[in-house]
py3Dmol code that shows the C-alpha trace and the ligand (Angstrom):
import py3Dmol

protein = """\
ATOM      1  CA  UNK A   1     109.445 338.025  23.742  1.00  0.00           C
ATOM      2  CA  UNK A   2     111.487 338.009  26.930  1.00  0.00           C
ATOM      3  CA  UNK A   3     115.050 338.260  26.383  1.00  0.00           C
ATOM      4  CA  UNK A   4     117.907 337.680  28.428  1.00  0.00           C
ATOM      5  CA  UNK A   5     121.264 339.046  27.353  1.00  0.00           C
ATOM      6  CA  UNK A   6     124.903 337.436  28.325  1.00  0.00           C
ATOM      7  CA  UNK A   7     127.663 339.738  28.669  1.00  0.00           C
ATOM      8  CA  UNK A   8     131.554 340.474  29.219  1.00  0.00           C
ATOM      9  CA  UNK A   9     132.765 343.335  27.924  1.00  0.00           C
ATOM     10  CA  UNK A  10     131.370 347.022  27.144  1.00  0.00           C
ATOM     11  CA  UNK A  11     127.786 345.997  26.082  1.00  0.00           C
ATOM     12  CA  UNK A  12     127.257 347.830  23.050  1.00  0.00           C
ATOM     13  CA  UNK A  13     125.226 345.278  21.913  1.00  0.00           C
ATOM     14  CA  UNK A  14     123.412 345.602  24.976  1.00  0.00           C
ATOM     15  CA  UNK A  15     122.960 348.841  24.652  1.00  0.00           C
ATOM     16  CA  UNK A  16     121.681 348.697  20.684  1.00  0.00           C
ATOM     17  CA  UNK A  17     119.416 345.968  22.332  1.00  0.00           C
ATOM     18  CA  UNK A  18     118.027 348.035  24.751  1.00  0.00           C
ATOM     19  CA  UNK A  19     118.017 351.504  22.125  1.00  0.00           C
ATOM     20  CA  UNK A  20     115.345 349.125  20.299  1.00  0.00           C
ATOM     21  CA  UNK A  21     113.265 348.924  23.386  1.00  0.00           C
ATOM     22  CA  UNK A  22     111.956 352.285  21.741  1.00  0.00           C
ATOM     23  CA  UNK A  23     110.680 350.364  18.794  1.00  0.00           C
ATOM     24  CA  UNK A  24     107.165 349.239  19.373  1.00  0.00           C
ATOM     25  CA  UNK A  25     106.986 347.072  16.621  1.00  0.00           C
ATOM     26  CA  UNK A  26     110.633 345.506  18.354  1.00  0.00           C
ATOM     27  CA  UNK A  27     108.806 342.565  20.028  1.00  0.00           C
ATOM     28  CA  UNK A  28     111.236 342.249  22.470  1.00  0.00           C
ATOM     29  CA  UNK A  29     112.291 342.652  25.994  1.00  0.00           C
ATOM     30  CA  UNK A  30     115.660 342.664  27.975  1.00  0.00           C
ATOM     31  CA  UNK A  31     114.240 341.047  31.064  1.00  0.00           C
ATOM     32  CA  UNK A  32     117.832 340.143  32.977  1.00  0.00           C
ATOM     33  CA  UNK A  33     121.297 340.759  31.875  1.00  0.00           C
ATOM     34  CA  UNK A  34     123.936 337.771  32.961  1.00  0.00           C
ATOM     35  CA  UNK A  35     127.406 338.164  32.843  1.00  0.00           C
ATOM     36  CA  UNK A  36     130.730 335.300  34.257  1.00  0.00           C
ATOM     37  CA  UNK A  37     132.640 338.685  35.713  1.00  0.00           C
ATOM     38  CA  UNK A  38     131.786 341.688  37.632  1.00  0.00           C
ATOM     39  CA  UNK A  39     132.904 345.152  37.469  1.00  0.00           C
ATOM     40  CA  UNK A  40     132.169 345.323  33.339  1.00  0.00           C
ATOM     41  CA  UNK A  41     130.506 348.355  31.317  1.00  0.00           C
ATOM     42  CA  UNK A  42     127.942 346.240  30.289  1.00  0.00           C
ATOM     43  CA  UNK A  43     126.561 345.982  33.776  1.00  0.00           C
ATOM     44  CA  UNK A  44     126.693 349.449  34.276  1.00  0.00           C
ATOM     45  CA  UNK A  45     124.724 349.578  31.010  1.00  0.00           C
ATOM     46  CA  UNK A  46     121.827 347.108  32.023  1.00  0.00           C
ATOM     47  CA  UNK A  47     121.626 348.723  35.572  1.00  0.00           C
ATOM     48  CA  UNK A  48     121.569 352.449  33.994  1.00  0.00           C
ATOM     49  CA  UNK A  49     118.321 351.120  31.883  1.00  0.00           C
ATOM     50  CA  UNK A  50     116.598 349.790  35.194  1.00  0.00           C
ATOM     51  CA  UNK A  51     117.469 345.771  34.047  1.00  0.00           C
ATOM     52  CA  UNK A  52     118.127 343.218  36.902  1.00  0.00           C
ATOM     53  CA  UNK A  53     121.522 341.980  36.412  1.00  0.00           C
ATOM     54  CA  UNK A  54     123.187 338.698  37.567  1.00  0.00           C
ATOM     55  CA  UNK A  55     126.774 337.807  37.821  1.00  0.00           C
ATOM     56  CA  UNK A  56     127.628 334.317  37.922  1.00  0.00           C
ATOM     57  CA  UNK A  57     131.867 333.934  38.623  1.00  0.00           C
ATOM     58  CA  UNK A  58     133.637 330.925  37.855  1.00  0.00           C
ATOM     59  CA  UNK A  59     135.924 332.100  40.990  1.00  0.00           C
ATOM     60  CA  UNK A  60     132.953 331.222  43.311  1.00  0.00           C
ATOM     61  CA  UNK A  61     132.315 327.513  42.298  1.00  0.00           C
ATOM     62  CA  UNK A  62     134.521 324.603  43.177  1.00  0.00           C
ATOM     63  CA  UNK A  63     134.677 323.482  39.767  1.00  0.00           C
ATOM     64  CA  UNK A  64     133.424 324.254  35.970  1.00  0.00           C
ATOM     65  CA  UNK A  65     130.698 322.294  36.118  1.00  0.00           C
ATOM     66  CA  UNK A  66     129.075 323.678  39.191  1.00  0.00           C
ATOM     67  CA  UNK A  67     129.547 327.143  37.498  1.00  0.00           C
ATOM     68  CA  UNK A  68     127.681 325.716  34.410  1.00  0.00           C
ATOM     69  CA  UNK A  69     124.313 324.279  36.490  1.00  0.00           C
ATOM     70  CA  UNK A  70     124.981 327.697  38.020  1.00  0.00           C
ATOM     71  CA  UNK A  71     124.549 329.856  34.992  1.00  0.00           C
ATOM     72  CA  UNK A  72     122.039 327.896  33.521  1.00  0.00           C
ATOM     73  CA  UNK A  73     119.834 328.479  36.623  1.00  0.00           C
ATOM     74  CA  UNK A  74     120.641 331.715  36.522  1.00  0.00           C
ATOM     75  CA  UNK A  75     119.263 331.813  33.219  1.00  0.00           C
ATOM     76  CA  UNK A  76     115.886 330.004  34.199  1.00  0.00           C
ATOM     77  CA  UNK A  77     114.984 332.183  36.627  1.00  0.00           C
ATOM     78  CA  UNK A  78     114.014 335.080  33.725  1.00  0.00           C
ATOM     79  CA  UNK A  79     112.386 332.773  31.715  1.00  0.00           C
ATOM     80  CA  UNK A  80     113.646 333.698  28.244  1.00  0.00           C
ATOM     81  CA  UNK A  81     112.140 333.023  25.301  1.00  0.00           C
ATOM     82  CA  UNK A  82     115.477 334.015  23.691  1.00  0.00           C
ATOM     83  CA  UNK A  83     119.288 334.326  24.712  1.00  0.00           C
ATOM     84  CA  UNK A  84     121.080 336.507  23.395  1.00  0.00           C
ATOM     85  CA  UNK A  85     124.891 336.381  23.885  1.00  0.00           C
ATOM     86  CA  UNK A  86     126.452 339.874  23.287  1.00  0.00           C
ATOM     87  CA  UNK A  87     129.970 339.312  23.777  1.00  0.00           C
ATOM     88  CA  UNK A  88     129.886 336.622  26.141  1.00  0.00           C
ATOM     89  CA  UNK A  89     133.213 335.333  26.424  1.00  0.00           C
ATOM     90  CA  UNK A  90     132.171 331.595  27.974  1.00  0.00           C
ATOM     91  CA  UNK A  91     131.493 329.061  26.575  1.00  0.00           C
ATOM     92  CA  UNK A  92     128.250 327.338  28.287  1.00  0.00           C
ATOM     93  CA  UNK A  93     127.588 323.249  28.535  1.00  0.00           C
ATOM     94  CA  UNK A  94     125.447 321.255  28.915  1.00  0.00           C
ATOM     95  CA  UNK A  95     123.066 322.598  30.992  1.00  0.00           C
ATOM     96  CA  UNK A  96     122.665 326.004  29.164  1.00  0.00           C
ATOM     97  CA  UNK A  97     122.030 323.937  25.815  1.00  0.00           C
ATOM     98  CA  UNK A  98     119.803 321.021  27.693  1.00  0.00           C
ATOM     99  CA  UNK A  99     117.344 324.273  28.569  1.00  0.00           C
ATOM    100  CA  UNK A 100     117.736 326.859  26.006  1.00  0.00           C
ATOM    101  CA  UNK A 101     119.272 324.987  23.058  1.00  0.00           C
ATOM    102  CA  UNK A 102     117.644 326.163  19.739  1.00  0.00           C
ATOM    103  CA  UNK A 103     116.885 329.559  21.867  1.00  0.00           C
ATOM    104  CA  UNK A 104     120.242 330.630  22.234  1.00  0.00           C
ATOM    105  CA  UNK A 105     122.148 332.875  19.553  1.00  0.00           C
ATOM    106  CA  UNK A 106     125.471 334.387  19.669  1.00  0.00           C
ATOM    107  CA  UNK A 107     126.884 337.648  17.990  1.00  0.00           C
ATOM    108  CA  UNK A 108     130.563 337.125  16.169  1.00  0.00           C
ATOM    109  CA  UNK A 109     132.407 340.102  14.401  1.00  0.00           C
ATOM    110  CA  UNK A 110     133.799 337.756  11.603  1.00  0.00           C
ATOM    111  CA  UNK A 111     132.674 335.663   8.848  1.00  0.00           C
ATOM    112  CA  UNK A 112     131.725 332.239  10.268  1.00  0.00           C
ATOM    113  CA  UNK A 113     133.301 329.747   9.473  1.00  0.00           C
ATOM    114  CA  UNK A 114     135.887 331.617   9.356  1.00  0.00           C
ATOM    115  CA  UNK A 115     137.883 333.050  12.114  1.00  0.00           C
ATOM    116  CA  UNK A 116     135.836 331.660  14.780  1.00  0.00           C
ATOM    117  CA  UNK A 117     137.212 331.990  18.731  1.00  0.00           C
ATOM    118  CA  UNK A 118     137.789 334.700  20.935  1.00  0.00           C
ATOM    119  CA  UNK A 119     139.989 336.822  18.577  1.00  0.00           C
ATOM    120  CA  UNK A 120     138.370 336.738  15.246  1.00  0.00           C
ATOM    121  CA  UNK A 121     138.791 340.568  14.617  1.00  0.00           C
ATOM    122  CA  UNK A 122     142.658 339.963  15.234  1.00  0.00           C
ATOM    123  CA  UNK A 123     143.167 337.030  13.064  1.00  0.00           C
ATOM    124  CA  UNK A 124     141.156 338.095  10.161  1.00  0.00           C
ATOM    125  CA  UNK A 125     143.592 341.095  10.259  1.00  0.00           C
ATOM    126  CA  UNK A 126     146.419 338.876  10.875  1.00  0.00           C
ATOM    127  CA  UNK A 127     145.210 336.395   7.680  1.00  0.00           C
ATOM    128  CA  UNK A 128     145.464 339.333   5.363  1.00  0.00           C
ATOM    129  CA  UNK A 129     141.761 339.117   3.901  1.00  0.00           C
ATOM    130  CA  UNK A 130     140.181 342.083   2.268  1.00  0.00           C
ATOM    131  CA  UNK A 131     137.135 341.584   3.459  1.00  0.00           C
ATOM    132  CA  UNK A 132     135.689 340.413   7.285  1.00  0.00           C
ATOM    133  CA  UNK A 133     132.331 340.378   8.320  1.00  0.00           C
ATOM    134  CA  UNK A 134     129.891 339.424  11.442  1.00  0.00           C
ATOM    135  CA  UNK A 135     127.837 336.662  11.987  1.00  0.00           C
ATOM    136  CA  UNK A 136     124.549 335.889  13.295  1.00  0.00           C
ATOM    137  CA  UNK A 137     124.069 331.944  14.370  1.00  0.00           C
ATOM    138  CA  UNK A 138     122.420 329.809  16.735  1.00  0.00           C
ATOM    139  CA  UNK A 139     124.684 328.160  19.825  1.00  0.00           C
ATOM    140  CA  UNK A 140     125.713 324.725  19.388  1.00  0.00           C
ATOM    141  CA  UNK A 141     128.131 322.807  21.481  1.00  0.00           C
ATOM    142  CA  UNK A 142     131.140 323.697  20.123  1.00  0.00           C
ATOM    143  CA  UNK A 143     132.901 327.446  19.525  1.00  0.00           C
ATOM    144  CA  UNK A 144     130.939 329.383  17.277  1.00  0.00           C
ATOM    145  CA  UNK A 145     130.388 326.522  15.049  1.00  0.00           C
ATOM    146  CA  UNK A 146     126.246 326.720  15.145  1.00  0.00           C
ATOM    147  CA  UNK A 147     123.690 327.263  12.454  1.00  0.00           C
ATOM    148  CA  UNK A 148     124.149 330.741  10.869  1.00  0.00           C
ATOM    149  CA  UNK A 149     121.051 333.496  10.927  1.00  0.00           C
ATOM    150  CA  UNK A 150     122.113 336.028   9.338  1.00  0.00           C
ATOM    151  CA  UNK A 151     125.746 337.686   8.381  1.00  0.00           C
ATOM    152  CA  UNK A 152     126.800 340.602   6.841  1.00  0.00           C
ATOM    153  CA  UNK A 153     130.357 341.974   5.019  1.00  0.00           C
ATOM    154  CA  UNK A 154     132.589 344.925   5.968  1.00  0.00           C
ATOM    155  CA  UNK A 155     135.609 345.764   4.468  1.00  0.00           C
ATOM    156  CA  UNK A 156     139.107 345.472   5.770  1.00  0.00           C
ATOM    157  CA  UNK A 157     140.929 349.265   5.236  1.00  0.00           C
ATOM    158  CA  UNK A 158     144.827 349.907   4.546  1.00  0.00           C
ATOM    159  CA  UNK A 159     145.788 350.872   8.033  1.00  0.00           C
ATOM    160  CA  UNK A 160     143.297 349.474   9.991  1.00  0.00           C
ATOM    161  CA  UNK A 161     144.178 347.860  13.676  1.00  0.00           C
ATOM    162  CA  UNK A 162     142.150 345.324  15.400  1.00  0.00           C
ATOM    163  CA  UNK A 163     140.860 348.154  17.320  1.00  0.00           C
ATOM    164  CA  UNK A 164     139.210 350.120  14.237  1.00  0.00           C
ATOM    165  CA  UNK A 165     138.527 347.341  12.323  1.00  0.00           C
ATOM    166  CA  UNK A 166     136.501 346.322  14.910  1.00  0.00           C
ATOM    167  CA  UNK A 167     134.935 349.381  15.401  1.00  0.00           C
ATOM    168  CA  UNK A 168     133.545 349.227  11.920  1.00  0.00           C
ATOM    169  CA  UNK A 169     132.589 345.930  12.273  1.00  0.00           C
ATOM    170  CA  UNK A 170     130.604 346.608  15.718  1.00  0.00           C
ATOM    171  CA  UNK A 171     128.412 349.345  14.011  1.00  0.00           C
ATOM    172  CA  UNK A 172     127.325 346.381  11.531  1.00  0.00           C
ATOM    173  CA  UNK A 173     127.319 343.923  14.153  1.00  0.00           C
ATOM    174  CA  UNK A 174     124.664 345.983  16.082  1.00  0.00           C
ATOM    175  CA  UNK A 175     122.306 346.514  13.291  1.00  0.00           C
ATOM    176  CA  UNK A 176     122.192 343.201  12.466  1.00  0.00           C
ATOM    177  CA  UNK A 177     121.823 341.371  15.720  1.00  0.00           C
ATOM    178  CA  UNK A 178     118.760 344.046  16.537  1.00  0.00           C
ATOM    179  CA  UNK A 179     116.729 343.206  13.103  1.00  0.00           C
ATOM    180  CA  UNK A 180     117.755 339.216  14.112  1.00  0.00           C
ATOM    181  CA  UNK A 181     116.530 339.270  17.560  1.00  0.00           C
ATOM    182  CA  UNK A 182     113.509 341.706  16.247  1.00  0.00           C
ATOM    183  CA  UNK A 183     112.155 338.989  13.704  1.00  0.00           C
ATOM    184  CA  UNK A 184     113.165 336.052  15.773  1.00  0.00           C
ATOM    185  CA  UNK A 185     110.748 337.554  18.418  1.00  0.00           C
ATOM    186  CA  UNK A 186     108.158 338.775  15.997  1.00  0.00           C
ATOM    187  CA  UNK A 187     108.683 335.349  13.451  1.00  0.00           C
ATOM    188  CA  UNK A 188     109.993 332.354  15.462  1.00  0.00           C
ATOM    189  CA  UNK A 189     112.863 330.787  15.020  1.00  0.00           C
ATOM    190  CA  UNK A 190     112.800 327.059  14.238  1.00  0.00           C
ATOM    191  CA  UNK A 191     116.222 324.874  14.187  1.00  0.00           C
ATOM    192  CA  UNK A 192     116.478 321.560  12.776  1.00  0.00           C
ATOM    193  CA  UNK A 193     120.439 320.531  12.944  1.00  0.00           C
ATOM    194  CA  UNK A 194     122.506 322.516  10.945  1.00  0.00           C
ATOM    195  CA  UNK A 195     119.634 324.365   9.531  1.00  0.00           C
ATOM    196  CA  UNK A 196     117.933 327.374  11.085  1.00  0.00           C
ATOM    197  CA  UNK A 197     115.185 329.837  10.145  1.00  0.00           C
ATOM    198  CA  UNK A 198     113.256 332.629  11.251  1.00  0.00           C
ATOM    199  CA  UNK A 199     109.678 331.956  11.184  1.00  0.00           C
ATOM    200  CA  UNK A 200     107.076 329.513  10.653  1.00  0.00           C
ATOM    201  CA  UNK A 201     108.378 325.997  10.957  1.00  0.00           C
ATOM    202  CA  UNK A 202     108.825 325.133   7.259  1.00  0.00           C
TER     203      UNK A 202
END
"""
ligand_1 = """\
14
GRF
C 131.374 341.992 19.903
O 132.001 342.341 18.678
C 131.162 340.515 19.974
O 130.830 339.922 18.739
C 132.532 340.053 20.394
O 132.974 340.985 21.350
C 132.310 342.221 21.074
C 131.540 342.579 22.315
O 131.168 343.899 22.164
N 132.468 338.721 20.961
P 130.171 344.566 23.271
O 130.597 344.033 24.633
O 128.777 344.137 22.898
O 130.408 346.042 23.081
"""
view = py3Dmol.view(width=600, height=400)
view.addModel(protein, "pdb")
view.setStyle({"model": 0}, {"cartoon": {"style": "trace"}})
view.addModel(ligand_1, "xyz")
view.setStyle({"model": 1}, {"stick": {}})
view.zoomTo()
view.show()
């Protein structure tokens, strides 16, 4: 399947993404790599591997909305069977989830519900719990708050900062968003409201 990957930071889920390129029972493709801000690692990362790459600024629309029919154009133009958003840090409208709705999922290093947002590494620390996690779902229209794939537990350690407590969560984070995006493209992925599953429509 042809994937297109959404990006803002450092793109090591990008790069696990495109590590299981080397797979060829992966079933999937980067095909374009899309990111709201220039001048990241994770560009670097796409353009090292050979994969077009499109920035899409907010700076260079008049208004949110533009930027929105913007991205989701930008989007089109690969023809994805799947987005993946690998530390995207935007949250797309309507037209994003008019097109690709049900084909978009989204990578978050906590335990969904809980901790959702741009900071859930920090305020899982800042909560106190023992144990944190990452989480697989599907994009819906609000912030993290789609059907969940797949998640997985890591443990919170006495002295741990955001920093290395993400760090351990990444390495789970990247292991599980492969084998997701490796049976999604191999299985299907079929959602019906809240609920979502890999393979055969039920
Ligand atoms: C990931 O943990 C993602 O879940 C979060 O930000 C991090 C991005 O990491 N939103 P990278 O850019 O893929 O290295």
């Amino acid at each position: 399947g042809r994937l297109v990957v959404l990006v803002s930071g450092t793109g090591s889920n990008l790069a696990a993404l495109l590590d299981a390129h080397d797979d060829p029972a992966f079933g999937a493709r980067v095909v374009g790599v899309l990111s709201d801000r220039p001048g990241i690692r994770a560009l670097d990362v796409a353009r090292d591997a050979g994969i077009p790459t499109v920035v899409v600024s907010l700076k260079d629309f008049p208004d949110r909305a533009a930027w929105d029919v913007a991205f989701a154009e930008a989007m089109a133009v690969f023809s994805p069977d799947l987005v993946v958003h690998a530390g995207f840090m935007k949250i797309l409208g309507a037209p994003s989830l008019e097109r690709f709705g049900g084909r978009m999922i989204n990578t978050h290093p906590a335990l969904l519900p809980s901790f959702p947002g741009a900071h859930g590494v920090r305020d899982a620390l800042a909560y106190g719990v023992k144990v944190t996690g990452c989480s697989v779902i599907v994009l819906d229209a609000g912030v993290d708050s789609g059907p969940i794939l797949a998640q997985e537990a890591v443990p919170v350690l006495d002295g741990d900062d955001e920093a290395t407590l993400h760090e351990r969560i990444k390495v789970v984070e990247r292991r599980l968003l492969v084998e997701s995006v490796g049976r999604i493209a191999r299985e299907g992925l079929h959602v019906d409201g809240r609920t979502a599953v890999i393979g055969p429509p039920a």
